[in-house]
C-alpha positions in Angstrom: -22.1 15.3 8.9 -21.7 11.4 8.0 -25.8 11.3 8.6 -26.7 12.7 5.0 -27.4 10.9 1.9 -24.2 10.5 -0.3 -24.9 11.6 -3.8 -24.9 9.4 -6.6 -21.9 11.8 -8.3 -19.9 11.4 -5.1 -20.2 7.9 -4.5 -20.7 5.7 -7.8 -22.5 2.3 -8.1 -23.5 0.3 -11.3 -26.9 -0.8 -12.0 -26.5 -3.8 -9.6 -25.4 -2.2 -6.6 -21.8 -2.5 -6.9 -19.1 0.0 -6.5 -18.1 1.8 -9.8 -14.2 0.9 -9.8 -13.8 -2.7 -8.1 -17.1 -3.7 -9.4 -17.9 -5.4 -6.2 -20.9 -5.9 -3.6 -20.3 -6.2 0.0 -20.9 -9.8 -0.3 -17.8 -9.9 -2.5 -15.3 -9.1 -0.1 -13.6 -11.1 3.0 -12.5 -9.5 6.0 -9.0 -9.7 5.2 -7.7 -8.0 2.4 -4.6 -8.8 0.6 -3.5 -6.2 -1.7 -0.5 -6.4 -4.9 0.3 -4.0 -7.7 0.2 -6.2 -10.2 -2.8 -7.7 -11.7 -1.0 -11.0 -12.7 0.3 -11.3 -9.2 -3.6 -11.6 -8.2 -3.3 -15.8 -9.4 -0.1 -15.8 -7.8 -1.5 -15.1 -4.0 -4.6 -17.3 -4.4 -3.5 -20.2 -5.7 -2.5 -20.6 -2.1 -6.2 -20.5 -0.6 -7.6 -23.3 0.2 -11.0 -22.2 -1.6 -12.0 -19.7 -4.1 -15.2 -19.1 -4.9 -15.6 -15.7 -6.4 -13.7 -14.1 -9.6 -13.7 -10.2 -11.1 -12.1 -8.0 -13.4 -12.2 -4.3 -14.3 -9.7 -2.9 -15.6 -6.5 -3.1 -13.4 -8.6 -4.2 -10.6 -8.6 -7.9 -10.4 -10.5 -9.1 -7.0 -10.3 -12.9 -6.0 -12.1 -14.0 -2.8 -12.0 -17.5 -1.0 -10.8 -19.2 2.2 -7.7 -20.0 4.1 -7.3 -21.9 7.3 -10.8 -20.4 8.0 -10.2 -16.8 6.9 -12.4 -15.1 4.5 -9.8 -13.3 2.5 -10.1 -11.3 -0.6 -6.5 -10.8 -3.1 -7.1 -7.7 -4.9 -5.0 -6.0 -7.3 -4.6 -1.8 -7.6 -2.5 -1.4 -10.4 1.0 1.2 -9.7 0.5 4.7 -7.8 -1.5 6.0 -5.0 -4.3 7.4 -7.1 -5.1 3.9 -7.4 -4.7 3.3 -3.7 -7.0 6.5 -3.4 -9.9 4.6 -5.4 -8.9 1.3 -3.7 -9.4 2.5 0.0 -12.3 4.6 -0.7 -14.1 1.6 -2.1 -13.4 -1.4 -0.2 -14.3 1.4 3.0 -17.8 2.4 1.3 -18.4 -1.6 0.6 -18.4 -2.1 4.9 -19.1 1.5 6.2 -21.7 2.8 4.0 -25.3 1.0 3.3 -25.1 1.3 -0.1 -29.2 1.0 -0.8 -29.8 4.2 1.5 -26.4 5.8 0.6 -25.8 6.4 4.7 -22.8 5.7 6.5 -23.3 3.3 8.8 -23.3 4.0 12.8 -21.1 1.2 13.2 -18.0 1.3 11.7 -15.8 -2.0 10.4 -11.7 -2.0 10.5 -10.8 -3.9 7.8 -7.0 -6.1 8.0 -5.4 -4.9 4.7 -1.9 -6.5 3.8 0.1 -4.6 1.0 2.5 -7.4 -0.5 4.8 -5.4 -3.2 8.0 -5.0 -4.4 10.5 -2.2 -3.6 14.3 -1.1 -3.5 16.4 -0.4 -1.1 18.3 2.7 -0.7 21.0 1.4 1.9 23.7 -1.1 1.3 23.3 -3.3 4.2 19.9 -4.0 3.0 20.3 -6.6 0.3 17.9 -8.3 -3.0 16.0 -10.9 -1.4 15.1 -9.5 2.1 11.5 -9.0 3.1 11.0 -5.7 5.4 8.0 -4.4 6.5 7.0 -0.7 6.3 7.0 0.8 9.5 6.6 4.3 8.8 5.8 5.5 4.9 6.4 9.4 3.8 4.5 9.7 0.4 6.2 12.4 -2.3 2.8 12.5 -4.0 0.1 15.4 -3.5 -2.3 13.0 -2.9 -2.4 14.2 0.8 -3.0 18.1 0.0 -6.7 17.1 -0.5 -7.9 15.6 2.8 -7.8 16.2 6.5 -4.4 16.3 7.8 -2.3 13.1 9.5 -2.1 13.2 13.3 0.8 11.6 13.4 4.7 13.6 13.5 6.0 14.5 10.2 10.2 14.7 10.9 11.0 12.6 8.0 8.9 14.5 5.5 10.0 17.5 7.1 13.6 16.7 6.8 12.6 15.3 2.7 11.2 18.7 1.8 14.6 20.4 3.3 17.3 18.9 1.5 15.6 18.5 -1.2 14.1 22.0 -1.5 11.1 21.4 -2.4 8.0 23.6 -2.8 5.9 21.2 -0.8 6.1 19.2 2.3 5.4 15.1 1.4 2.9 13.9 4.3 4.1 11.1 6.7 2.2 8.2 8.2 2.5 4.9 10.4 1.9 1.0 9.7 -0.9 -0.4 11.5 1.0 -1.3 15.2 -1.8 -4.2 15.5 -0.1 -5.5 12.4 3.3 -5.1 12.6 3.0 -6.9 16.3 1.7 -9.9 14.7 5.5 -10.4 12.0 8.3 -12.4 13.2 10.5 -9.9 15.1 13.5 -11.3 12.6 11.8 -9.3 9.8 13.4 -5.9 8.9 11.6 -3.2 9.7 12.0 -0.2 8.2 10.8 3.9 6.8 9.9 3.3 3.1 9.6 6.4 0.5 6.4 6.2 -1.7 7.4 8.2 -5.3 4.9 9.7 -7.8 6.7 7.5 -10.7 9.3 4.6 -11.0 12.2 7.1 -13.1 13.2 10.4 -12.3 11.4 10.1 -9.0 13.3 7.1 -7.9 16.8 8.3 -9.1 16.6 6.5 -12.3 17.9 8.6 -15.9 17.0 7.2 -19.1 17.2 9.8 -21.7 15.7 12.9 -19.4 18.1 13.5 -16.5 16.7 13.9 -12.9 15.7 17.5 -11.9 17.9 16.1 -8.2 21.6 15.4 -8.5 22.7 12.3 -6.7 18.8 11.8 -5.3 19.8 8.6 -3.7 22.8 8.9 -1.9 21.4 12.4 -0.1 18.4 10.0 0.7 20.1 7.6 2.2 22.0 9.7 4.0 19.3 11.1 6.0 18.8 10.5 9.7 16.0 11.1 12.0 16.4 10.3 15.4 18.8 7.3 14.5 16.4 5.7 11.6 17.3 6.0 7.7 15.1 5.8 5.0 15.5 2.4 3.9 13.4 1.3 0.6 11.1 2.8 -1.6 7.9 2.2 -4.1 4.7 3.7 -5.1 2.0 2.9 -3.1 2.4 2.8 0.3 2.0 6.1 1.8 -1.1 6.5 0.5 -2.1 3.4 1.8 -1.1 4.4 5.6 -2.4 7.9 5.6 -5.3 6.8 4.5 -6.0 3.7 6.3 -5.3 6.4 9.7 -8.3 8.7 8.1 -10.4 5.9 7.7 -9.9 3.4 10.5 -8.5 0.6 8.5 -5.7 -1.2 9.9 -2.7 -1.5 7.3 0.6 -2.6 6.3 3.1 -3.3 3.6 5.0 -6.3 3.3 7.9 -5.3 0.7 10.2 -7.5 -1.4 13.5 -5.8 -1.8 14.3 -6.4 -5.4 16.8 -4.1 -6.4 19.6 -2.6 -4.2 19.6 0.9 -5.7 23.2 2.5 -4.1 25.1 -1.2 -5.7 23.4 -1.2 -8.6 22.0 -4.8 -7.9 18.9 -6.5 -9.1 17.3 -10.0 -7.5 17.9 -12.5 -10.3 15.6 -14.7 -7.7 12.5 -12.3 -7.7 10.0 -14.6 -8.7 11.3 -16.9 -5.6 11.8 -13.3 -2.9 8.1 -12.7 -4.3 6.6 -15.7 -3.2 8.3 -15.9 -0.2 6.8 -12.5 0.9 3.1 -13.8 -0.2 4.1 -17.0 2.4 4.8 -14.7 4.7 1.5 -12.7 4.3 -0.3 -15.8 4.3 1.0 -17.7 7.2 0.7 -14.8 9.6 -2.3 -13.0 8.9 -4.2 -16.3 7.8 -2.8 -18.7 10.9 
C-alpha cells in the first residue's frame, strides 16, 4: 500500500519541491523539532541556539533552523488547534518519509524528536501558575481522530469524558513519547492534559454565550481513573500524540501552567514561566 505514487492532490509541493503548508525542503529541517503555538514565540526559542542559519514564513507557520550544543534543531510554529497539528505532522513526516521527487514513501522510515513547548491551565488547585508539567497522557475533545486508523492505546479517560459529559461522541486518547518523558528531571509534574476544540465555551470560559456544560470544570476535575486526575488543558496536544503513535514520531508537550482555572488565577510572571519551559526544552533535549 505505501509502494504507490502519492498524487499530486494528496500530497502538495510548490514549484521548488517544498511542501505546500511549511514551505520547506528536507534540507530545511533538523532532527529535532521544537514546536510553539505562537508565531512570535518562534524568536523567543531561537535566540537561544547557538547558530541559525535558515529563516521562513507562511502564514502562521514560522520555521527557524540552526544549532545547539551540536543538535540540528528546527523551532517551528503551528498556530492554535489540532487541524494545525494535523498539517504540521503530516508535513514535517512527508519531508523525512517520503522522497518527494518520486512521490514514494521511503522503505526506511525516520522518528523524528518533536518537543511541544505551550501554555495551558490547570484544572486542580494544588497545581499552581508558574509550574512546568509535562503531558503524560493527552485525550483530545476534537474529531480530528474520527478520520484515521484507530489508537492502540486504552481509552478510560476519554471513556469516562464522554460519560459525564454525555456526549454524542467518544474523545480519542493517546500517550507522550515514554523515550521522552524518561529523558525530564523526575521533579517535573507529570500529568493527563485535556486538548479542547476552542479556548471559550470548551474550556469553561462564558463571555456573552453561556457554556452548553454547567460547572464543566469542577466535574472535570473531579474525575478519577485509576488514582490520576485530569490536570491541565490546551489545544493542541492530543492531536499531537495520536498522531505521532500513527506515524512513528516520538512526542511530547512541555506545558506552562499559566492560569489556575478552579481559583481564578492568572501568572502575572508568564513571560518568565514561558522561558523557563523553553530552558527546560533546550537543556534536556539539546544536552
Amino acid at each position: 500500500m505505501e509502494s504507490r505514487q502519492i498524487p499530486e492532490t494528496e500530497l502538495i509541493l510548490h514549484p521548488d519541491g517544498s511542501v505546500y503548508h511549511l514551505c520547506l525542503k528536507p534540507e530545511h529541517l533538523g532532527r529535532t523539532i521544537f514546536t510553539v503555538g505562537d508565531p512570535d514565540r518562534v524568536a523567543t526559542v531561537s535566540q537561544h541556539l547557538d547558530q541559525l542559519d535558515f529563516q521562513l514564513q507562511n502564514r502562521e507557520f514560522i520555521t527557524h533552523t540552526g544549532w545547539k550544543n551540536g543538535h540540528r534543531v528546527s523551532v517551528i510554529s503551528t498556530g492554535m488547534g489540532t487541524d494545525n497539528v494535523e498539517i504540521l505532522m503530516t508535513e514535517l513526516d512527508a519531508l523525512v518519509n517520503v522522497d518527494l521527487q518520486t512521490r514514494q514513501v521511503k522503505e526506511k522510515k525516520t522518528s523524528l524528536p518533536i518537543i511541544r513547548i505551550g501554555t495551558s491551565g490547570s484544572l486542580q488547585t494544588d497545581i499552581s501558575v508558574g509550574t512546568l508539567l509535562a503531558s503524560e497522557i493527552a485525550i483530545g475533545m476534537d474529531s480530528l481522530m474520527a478520520y484515521y486508523p484507530a489508537l492502540s492505546g486504552t481509552q478510560d479517560f476519554a471513556e469516562a469524558i464522554q460519560q459525564e459529559l454525555g456526549l454524542s461522541f467518544r474523545p480519542y486518547q493517546a500517550s507522550a513519547s515514554p523515550k521522552l518523558l524518561a529523558k525530564l528531571d523526575s521533579a517535573i509534574t507529570r500529568g493527563v492534559t485535556l486538548t479542547c476544540p476552542g479556548f471559550y465555551a470548551p474550556q469553561g470560559r462564558e463571555v456573552r454565550l453561556k457554556p452548553r456544560f454547567d460547572q464543566l470544570i469542577e466535574r472535570l476535575a473531579a474525575l478519577q481513573i485509576k488514582g490520576r486526575s485530569l490536570t491541565n488543558f490546551e489545544m493542541e496536544t492530543a492531536g499531537y500524540y495520536a498522531l505521532g503513535e500513527l506515524l512513528g514520531h516520538e512526542v511530547l508537550s512541555l506545558n506552562a501552567i499559566l492560569a489556575n482555572r478552579p481559583l481564578k488565577k492568572f501568572d502575572s510572571a508568564g513571560e518568565a514561566t514561558v522561558s523557563k519551559a523553553i530552558q527546560l526544552a533546550l537543556t534536556t533535549f539539546c544536552p
